[in-house]
KOLTI-174881 format. One record per atom (N, C-alpha, C): x, y, z. Coordinates in steps of 0.1 Angstrom, whole numbers, padded with zeros to 4 digits, always signed. Example, Ala and Ser with C-alpha at 12.3 -4.5 7.8 and 13.67 -1.06 7.14 Angstrom:
REM KOLTI-174881
+0132-0057+0078/+0123-0045+0078/+0132-0033+0078/+0128-0022+0071/+0137-0011+0071/+0129+0000+0079/
END
This chain:
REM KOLTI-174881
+0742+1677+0836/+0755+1683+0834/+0755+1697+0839/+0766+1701+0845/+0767+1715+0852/+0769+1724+0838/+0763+1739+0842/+0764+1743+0825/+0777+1753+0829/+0782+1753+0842/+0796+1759+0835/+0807+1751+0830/+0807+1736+0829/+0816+1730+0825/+0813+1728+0809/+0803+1732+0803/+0797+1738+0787/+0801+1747+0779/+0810+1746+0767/+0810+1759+0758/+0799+1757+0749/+0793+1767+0747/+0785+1774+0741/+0788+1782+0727/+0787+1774+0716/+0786+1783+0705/+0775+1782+0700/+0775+1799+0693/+0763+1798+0682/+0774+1801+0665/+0765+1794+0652/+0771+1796+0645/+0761+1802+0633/+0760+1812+0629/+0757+1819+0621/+0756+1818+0600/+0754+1803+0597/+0758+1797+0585/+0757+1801+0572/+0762+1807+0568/+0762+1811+0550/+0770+1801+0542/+0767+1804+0531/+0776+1795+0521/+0787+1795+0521/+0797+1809+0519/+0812+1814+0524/+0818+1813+0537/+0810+1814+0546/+0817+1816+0559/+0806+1815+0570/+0810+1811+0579/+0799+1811+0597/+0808+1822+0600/+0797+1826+0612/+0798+1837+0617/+0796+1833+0632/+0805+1834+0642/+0807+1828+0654/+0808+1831+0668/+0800+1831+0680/+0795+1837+0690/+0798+1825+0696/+0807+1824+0708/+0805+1816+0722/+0802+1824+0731/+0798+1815+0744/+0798+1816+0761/+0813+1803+0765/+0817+1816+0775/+0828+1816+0780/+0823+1799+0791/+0828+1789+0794/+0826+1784+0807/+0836+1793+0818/+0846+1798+0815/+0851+1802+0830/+0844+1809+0837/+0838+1819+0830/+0830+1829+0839/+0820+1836+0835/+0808+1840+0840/+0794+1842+0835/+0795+1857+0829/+0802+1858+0822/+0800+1873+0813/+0792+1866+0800/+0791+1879+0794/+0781+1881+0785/+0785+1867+0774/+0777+1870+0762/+0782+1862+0751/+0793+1864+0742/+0802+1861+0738/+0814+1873+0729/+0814+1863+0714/+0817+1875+0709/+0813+1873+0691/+0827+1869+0690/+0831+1861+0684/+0843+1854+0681/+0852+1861+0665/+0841+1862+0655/+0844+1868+0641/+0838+1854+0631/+0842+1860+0622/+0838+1850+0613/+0855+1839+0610/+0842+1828+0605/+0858+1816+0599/+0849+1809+0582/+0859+1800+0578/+0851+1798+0568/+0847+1788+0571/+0839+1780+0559/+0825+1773+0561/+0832+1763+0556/+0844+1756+0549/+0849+1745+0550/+0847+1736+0556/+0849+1723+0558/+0847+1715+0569/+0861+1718+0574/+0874+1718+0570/+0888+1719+0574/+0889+1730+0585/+0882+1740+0579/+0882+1753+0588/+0876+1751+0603/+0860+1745+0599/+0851+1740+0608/+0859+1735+0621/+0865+1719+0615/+0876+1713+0623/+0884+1718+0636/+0895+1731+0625/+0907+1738+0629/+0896+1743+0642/+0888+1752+0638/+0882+1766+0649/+0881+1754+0664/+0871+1744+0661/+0864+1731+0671/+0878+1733+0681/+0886+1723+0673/+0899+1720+0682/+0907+1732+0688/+0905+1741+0684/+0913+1750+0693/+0903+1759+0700/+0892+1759+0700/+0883+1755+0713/+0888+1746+0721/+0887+1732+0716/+0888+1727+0728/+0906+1728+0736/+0914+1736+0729/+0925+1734+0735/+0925+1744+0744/+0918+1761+0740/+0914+1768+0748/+0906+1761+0762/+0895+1755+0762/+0887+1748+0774/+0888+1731+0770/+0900+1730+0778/+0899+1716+0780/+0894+1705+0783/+0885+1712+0795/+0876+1707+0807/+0862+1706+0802/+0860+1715+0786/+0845+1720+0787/+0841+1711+0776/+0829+1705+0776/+0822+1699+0765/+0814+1711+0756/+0816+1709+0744/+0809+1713+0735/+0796+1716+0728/+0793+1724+0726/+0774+1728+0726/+0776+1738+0715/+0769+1730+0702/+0767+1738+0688/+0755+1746+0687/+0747+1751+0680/+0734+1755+0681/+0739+1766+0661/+0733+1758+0653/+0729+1769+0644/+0711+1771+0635/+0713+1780+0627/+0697+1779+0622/+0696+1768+0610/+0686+1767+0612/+0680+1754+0597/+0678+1764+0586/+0684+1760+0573/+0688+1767+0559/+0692+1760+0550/+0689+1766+0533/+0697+1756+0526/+0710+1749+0529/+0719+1756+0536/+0731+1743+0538/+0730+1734+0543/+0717+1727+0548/+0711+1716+0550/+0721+1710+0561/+0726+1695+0567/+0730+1693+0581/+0741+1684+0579/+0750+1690+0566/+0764+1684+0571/+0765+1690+0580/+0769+1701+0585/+0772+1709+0601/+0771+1698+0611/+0758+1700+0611/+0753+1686+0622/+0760+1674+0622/+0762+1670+0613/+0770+1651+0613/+0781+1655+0610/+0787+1669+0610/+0800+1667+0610/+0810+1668+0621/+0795+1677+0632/+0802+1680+0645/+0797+1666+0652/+0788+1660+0649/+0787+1648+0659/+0799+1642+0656/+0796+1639+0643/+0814+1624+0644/+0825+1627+0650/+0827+1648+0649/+0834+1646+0657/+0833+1649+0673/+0821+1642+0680/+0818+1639+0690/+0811+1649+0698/+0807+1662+0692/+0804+1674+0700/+0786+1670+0696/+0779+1680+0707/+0767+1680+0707/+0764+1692+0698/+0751+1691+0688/+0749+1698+0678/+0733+1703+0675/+0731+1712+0678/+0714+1714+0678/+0714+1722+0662/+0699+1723+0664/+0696+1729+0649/+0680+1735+0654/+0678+1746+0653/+0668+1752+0654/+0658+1758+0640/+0646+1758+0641/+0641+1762+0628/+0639+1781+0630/+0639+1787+0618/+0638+1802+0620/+0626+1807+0623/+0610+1798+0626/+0601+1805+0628/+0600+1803+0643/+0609+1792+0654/+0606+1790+0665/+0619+1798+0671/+0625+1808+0664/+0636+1819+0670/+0630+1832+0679/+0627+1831+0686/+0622+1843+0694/+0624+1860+0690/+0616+1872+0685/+0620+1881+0680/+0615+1894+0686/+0624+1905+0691/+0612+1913+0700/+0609+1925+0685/+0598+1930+0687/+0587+1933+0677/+0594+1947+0674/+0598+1957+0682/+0606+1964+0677/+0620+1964+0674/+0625+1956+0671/+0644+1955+0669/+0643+1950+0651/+0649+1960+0647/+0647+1959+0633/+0661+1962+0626/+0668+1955+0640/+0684+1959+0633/+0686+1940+0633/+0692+1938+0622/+0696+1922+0620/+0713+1921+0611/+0720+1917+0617/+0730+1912+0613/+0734+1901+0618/+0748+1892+0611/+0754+1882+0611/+0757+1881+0627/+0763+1887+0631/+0773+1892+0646/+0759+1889+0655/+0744+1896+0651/+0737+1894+0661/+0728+1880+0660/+0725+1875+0648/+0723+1863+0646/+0728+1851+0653/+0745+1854+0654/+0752+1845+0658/+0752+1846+0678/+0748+1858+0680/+0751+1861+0697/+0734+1856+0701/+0724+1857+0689/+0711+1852+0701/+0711+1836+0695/+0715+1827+0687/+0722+1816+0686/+0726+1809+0698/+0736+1816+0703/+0742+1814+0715/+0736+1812+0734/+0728+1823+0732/+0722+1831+0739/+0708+1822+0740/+0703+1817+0733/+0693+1805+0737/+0694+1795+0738/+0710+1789+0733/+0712+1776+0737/+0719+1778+0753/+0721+1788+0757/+0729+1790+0766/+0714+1791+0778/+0704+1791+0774/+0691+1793+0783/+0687+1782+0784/+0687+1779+0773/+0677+1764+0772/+0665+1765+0767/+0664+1781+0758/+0651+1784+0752/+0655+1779+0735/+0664+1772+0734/+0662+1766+0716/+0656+1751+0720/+0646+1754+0706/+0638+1743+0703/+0645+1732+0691/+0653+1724+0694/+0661+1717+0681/+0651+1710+0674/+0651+1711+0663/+0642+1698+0655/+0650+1687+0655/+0639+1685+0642/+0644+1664+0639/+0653+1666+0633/+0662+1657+0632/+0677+1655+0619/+0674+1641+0615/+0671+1639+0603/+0666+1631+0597/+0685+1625+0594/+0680+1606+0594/+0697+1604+0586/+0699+1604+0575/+0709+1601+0570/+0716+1606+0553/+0708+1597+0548/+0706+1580+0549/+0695+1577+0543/+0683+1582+0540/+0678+1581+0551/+0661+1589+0551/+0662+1606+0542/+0669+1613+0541/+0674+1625+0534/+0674+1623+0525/+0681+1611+0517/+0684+1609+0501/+0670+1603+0499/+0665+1595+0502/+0648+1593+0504/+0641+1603+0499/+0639+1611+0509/+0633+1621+0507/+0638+1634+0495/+0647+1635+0491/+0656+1640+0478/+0648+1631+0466/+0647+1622+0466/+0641+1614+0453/+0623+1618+0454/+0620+1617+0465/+0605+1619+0465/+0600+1631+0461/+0612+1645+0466/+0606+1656+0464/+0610+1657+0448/+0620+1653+0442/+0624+1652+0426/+0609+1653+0418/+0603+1639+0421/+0594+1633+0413/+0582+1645+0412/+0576+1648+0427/+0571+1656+0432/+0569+1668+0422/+0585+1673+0419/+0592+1685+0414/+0587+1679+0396/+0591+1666+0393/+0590+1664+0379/+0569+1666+0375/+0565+1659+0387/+0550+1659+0385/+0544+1675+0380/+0550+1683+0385/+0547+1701+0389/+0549+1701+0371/+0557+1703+0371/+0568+1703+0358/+0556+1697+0344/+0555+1684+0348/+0547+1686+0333/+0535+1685+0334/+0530+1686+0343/+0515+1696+0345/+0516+1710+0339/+0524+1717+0344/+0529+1733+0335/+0532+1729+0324/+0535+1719+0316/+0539+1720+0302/+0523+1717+0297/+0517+1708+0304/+0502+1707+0300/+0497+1718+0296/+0496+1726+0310/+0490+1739+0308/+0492+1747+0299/+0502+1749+0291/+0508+1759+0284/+0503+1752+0271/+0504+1740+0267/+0500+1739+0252/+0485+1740+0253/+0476+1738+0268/+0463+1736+0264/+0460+1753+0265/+0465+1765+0271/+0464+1777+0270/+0467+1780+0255/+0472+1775+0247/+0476+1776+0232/+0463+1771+0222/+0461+1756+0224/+0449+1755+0217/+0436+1768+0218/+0431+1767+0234/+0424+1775+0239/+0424+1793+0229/+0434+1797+0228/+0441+1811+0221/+0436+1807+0211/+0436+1795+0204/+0433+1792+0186/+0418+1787+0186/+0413+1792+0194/+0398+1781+0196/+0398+1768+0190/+0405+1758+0191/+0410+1740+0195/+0407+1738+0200/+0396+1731+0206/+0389+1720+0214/+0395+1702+0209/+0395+1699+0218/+0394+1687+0218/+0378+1675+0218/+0376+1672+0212/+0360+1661+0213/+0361+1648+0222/+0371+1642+0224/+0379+1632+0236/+0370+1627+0245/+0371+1620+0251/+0367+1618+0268/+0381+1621+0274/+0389+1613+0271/+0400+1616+0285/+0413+1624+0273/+0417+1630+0281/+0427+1642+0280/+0440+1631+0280/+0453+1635+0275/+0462+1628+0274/+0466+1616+0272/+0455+1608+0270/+0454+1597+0266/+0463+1597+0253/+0466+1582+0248/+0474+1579+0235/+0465+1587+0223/+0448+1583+0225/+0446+1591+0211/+0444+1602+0210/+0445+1614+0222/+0446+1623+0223/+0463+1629+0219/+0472+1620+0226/+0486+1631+0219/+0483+1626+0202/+0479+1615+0198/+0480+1616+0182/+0470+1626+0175/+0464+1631+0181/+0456+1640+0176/+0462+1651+0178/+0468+1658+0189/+0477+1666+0187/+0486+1664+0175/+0494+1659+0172/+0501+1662+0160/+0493+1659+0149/+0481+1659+0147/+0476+1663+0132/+0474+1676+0131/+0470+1688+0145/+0465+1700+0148/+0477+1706+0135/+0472+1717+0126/+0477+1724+0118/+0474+1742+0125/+0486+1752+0126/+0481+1759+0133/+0484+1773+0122/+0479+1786+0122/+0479+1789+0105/+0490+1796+0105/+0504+1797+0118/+0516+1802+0113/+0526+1791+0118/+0537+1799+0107/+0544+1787+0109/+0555+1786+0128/+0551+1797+0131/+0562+1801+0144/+0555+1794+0150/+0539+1796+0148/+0530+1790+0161/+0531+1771+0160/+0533+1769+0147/+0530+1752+0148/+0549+1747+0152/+0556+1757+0154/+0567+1753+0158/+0566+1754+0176/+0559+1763+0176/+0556+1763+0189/+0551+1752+0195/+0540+1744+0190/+0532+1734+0192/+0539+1722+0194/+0549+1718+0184/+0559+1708+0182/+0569+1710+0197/+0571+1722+0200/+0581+1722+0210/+0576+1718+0222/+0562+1723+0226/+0557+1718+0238/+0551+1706+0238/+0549+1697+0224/+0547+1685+0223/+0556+1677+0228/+0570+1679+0223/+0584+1672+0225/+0586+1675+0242/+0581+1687+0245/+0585+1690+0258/+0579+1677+0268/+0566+1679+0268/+0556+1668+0274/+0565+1653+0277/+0565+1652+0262/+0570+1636+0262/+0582+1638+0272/+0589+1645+0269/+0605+1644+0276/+0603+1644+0295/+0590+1651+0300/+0588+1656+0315/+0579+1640+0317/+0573+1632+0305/+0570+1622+0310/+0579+1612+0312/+0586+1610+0302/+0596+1602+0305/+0603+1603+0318/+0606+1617+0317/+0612+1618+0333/+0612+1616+0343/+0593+1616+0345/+0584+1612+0360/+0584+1596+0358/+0583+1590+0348/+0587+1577+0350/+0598+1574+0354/+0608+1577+0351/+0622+1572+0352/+0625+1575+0371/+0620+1591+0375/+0615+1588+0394/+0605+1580+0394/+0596+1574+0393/+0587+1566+0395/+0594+1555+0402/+0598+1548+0387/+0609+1534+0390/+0618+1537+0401/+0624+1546+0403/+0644+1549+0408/+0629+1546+0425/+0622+1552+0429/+0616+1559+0440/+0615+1545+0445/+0605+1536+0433/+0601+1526+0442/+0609+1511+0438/+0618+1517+0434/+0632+1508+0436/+0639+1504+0448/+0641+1522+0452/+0650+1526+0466/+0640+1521+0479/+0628+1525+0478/+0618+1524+0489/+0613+1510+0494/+0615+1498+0485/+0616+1486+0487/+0627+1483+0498/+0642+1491+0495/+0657+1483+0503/+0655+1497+0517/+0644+1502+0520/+0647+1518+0526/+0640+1511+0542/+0650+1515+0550/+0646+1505+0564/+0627+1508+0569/+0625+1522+0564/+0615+1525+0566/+0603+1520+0557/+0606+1509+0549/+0594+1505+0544/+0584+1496+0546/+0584+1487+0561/+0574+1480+0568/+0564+1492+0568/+0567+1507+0574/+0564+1515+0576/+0552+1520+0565/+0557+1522+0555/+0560+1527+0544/+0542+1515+0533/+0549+1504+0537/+0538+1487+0533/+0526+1494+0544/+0526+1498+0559/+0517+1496+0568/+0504+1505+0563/+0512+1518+0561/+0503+1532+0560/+0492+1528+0544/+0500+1520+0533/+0491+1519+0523/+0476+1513+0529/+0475+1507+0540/+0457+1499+0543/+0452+1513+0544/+0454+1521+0545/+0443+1534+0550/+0441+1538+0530/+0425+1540+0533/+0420+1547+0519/+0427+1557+0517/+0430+1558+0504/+0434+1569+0494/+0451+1565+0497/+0459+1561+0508/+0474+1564+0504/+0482+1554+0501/+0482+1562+0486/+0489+1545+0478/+0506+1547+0481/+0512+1542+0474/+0525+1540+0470/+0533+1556+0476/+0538+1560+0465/+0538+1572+0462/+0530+1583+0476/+0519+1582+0480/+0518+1591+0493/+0523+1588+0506/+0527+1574+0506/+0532+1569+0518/+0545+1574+0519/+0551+1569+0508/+0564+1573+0510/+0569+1584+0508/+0563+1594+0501/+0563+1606+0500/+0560+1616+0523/+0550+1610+0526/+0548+1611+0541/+0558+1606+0553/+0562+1598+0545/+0571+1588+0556/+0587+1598+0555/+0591+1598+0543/+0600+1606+0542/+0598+1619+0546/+0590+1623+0542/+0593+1639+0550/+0589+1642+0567/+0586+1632+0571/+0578+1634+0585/+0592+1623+0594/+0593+1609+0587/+0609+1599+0594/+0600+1593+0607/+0605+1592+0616/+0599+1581+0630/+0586+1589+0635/+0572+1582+0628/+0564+1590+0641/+0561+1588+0649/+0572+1582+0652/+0569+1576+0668/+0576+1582+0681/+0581+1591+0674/+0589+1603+0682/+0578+1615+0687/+0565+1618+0682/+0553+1623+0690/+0547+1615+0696/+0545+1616+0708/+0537+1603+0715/+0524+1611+0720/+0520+1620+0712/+0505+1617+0710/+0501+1624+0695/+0488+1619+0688/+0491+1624+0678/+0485+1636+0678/+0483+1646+0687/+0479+1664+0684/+0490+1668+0681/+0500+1661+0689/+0515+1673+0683/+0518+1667+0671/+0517+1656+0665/+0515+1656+0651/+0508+1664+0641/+0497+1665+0648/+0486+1671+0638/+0490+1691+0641/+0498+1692+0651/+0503+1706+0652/+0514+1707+0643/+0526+1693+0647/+0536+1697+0634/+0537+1698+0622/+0526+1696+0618/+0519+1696+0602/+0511+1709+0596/+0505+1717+0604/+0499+1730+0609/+0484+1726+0606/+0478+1713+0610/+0462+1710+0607/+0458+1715+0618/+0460+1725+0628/+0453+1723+0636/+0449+1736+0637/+0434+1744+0637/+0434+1758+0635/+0440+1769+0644/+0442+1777+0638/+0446+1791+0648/+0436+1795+0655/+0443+1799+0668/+0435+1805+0679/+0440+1818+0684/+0432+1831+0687/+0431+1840+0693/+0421+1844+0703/+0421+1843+0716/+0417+1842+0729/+0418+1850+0736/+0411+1860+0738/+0413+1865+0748/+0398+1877+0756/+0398+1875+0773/+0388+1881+0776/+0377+1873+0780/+0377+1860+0776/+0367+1852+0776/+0363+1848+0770/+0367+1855+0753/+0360+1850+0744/+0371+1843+0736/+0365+1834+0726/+0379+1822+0721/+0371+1822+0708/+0383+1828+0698/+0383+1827+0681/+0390+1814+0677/+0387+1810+0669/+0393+1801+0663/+0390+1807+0645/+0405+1802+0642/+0405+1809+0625/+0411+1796+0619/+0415+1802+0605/+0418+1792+0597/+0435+1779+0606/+0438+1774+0596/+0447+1763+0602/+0462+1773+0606/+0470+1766+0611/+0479+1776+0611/+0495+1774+0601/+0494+1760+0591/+0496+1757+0579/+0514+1762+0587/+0519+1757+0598/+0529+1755+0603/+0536+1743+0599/+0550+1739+0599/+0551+1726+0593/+0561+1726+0582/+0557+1708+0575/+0561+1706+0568/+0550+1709+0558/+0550+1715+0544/+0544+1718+0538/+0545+1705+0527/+0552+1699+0521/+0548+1688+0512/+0543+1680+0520/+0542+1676+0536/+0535+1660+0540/+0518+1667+0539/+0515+1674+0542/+0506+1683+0548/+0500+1685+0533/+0501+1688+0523/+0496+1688+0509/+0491+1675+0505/+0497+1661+0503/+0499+1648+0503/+0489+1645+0513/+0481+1646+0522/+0476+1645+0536/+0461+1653+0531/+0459+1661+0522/+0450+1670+0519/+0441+1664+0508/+0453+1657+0497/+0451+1657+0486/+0443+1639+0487/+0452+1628+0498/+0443+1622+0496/+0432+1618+0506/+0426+1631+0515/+0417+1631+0520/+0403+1630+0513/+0406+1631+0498/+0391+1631+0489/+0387+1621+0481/+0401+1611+0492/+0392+1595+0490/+0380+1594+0494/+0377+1598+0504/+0366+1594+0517/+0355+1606+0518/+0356+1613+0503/+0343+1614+0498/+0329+1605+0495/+0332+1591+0494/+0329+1581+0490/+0320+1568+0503/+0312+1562+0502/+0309+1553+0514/+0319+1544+0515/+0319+1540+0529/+0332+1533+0530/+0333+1517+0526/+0341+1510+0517/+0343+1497+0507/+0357+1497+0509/+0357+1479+0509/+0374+1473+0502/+0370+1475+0491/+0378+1479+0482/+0380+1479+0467/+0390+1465+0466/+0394+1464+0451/+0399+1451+0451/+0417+1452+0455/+0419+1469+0445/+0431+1475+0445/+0434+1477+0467/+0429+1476+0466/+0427+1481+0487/+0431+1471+0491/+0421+1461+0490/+0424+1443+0494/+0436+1440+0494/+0440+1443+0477/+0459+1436+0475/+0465+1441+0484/+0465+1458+0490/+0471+1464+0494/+0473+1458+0508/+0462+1447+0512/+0457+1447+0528/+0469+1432+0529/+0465+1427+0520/+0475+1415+0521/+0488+1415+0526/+0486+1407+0535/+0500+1399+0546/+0504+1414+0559/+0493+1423+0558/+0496+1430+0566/+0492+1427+0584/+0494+1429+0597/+0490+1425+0606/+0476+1432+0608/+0470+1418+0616/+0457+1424+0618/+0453+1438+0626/+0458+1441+0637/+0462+1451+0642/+0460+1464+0630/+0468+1469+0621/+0468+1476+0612/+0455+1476+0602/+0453+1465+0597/+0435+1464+0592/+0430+1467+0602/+0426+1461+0611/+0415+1468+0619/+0416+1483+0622/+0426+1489+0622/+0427+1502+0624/+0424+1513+0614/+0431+1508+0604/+0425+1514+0587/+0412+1511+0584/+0405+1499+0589/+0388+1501+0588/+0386+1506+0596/+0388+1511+0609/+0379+1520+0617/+0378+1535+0611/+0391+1536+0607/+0392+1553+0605/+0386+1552+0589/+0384+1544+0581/+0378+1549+0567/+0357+1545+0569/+0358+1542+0578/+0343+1538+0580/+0342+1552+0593/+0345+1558+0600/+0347+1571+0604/+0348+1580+0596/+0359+1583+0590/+0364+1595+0584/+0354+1597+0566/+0346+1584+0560/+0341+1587+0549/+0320+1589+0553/+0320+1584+0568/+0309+1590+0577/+0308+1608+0578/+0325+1612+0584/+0323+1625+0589/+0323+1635+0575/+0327+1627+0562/+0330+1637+0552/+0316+1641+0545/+0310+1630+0547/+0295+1631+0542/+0285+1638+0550/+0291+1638+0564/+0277+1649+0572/+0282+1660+0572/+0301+1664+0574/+0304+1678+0569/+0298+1683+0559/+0298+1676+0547/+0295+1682+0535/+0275+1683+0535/+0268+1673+0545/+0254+1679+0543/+0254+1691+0553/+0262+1696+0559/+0262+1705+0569/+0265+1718+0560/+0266+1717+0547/+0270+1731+0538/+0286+1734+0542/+0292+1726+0547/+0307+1730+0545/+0314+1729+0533/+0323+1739+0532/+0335+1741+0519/+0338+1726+0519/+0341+1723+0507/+0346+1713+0500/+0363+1714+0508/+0368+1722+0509/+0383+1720+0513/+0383+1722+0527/+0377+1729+0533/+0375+1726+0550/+0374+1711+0551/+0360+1706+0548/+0359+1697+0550/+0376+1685+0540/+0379+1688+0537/+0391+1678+0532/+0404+1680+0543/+0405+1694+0549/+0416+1698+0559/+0409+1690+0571/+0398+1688+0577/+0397+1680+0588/+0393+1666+0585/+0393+1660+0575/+0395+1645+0575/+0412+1644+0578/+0418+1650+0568/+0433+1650+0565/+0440+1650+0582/+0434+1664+0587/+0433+1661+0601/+0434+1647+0609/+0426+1642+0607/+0425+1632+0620/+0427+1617+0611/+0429+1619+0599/+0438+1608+0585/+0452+1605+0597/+0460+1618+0599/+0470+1614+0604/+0469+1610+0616/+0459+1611+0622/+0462+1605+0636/+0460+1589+0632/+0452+1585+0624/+0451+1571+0626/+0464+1566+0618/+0471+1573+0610/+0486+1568+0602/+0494+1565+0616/+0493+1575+0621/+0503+1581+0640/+0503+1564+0645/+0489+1559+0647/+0486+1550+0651/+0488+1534+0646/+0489+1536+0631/+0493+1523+0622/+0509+1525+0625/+0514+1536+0625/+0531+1533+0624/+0533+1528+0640/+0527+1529+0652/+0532+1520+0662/+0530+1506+0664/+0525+1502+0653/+0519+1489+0654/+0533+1482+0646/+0541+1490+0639/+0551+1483+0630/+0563+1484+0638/+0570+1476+0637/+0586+1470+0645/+0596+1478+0634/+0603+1487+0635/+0614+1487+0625/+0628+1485+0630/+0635+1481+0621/+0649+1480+0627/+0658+1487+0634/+0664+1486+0643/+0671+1493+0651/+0683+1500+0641/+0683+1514+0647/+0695+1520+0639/+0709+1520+0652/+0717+1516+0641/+0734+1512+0656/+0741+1526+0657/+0737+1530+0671/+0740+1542+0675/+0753+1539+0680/+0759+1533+0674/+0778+1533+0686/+0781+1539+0673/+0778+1543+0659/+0786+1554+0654/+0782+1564+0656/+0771+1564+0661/+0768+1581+0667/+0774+1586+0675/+0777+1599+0684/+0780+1603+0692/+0765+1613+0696/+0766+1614+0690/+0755+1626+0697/+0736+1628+0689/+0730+1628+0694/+0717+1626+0688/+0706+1643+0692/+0699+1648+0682/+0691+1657+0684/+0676+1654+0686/+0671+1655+0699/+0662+1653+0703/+0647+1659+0692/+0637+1650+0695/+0626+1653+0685/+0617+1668+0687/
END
């Protein structure tokens, strides 16, 4: 497409109001700052259309930053048929001395890179896969949650010197033993009671996403996907889908280093002269898949076995996908054991199984067919 027949806006997104920069198609002058409009959808609408009554000839080119107002913007300019980019703020280009930042200029180098062709759009995940991922990070959020309420009553015992004699921690005869604890004031054993009550209430809670999660994730188009990734050691339920959701088609990297780069496993480098550093990872990315990806790399601590729990998991899956999940857990529970005689850190060594964990996931998700999604309501799509 000829790019003078293109208008070019950048949009600048706050909660109250965008802030708005186009390129002209008639004639190659600079970028011009339009002003601000508000962030309505009605408004959004009004401004579009009288653009286009202004250039009637010219197609449409959005471009704003990724932020909490998350991507109505995006699906509101597609339906209404315009093209819609979304860039993330660490792939925005910045020169090292300009330490002046406003709305007006935000919105003119917006412009000004889609008008180049130097914006990098991410993924735009759909409303499904979004609400998906909304429930996953909940749970996620509820798990955090009463781990901190753990913490806090066991920092309390601890203060009163209360030990526990137990083997397992939170077990049933452990909370009943908590409520025998007598503590010698009465604020403090109110205290006690409160973060008792608390507990139960944050458990309740992580159950109730538990159920809702893997209620949804059964009817969620991505759960052949979702079934495939469980044959690999350590990612049960809950890590798949937790992965699946935040990461969506990986089949849109077609090799897996740019996966293993979009996640930031892959270390930093500084080079130069002839000589080549390599430093820690560069923890770029998604940061929940990338945690989830760490955490169950310390399955494969272990020599490599079906367990029984593994087996069920293997059931009715294609063979294709077993064979692939046994190569990589008879590999990856190999290399964790020679890293670790090699005197490496316990968590190095878990960042580079985790590492190359995902490439063999990269590899199980192309082996799965998922349904086509019907692009005749789309108009417009953001490249990966």
């Amino acid at each position: 497409m000829n790019k003078n027949s293109i208008l070019f806006i950048g949009l600048d997104t706050h909660k109250d109001f965008f802030e708005v920069a186009y390129f002209s198609p008639d004639h190659h002058s600079a970028v011009e700052h339009y002003g601000r409009i508000s962030s309505a959808k009605v408004a959004l609408t009004k401004f579009i259309q009288s653009m286009q009554r202004k250039y009637p000839n010219a197609t449409i080119h959005v471009v704003y930053e990724a932020g909490p107002c998350g991507y109505w913007v995006y699906r509101h300019l597609t339906k209404l048929g315009h093209l819609c980019f979304i860039v993330a703020p660490s792939l925005i280009p910045k020169k090292p001395g300009d330490r002046v930042k406003t709305d007006k200029r935000d919105a003119i180098l917006l412009c000004t890179l889609l008008k180049n062709g130097d914006a990098n759009p991410i993924y735009v995940p759909e409303p499904e896969d979004e609400a998906v991922r909304d429930l996953s990070r909940a749970r996620e959020r509820a798990m955090h949650d009463l781990n901190d309420a753990r913490y806090q009553l066991k920092a309390l015992l601890l203060r009163n010197n209360i030990n526990y004699d137990g083997l397992a921690n939170w077990s049933a005869k452990h909370l009943r033993w908590l409520t025998e604890i007598v503590l010698p004031h009465t604020s403090q054993q109110f205290v006690l009671q409160e973060m008792i009550v608390t507990i139960h209430e944050r458990k309740d809670r992580l159950e109730r996403l538990d159920n809702e999660l893997n209620h949804h994730v059964h009817a969620w188009r991505y759960y052949p996907v979702v079934k495939a990734i469980q044959a690999m050691k350590g990612v049960r339920i809950l890590v798949s889908t937790g992965l699946i959701a935040e990461l969506g088609d990986l089949t849109r990297f077609d090799h897996p280093r740019k996966l293993m780069n979009y996640l930031g496993l892959v270390p930093s480098e500084h080079s130069s002269g002839g000589k080549r550093r390599l430093g820690a990872i560069t923890k770029c990315g998604n940061t929940h898949a990338r945690r989830l990806l760490i955490e169950s790399a310390s399955s494969y601590r272990y020599s490599a076995n079906v367990s029984t729990e593994l087996q069920i998991r293997l059931e009715g899956l294609p063979k294709q996908v077993v064979d692939i999940a046994w190569a990589a857990q008879v590999r990856l529970c190999r290399r964790y054991q020679r890293l670790m005689a090699r005197g490496k850190n316990a968590n190095v060594v878990k960042v580079a199984i985790a590492r190359e964990m995902i490439a063999y996931i990269w590899a199980i998700s192309r082996e799965v067919v998922l349904p086509k999604i019907d692009v005749s309501k789309r108009i417009a799509r953001v490249p990966a």
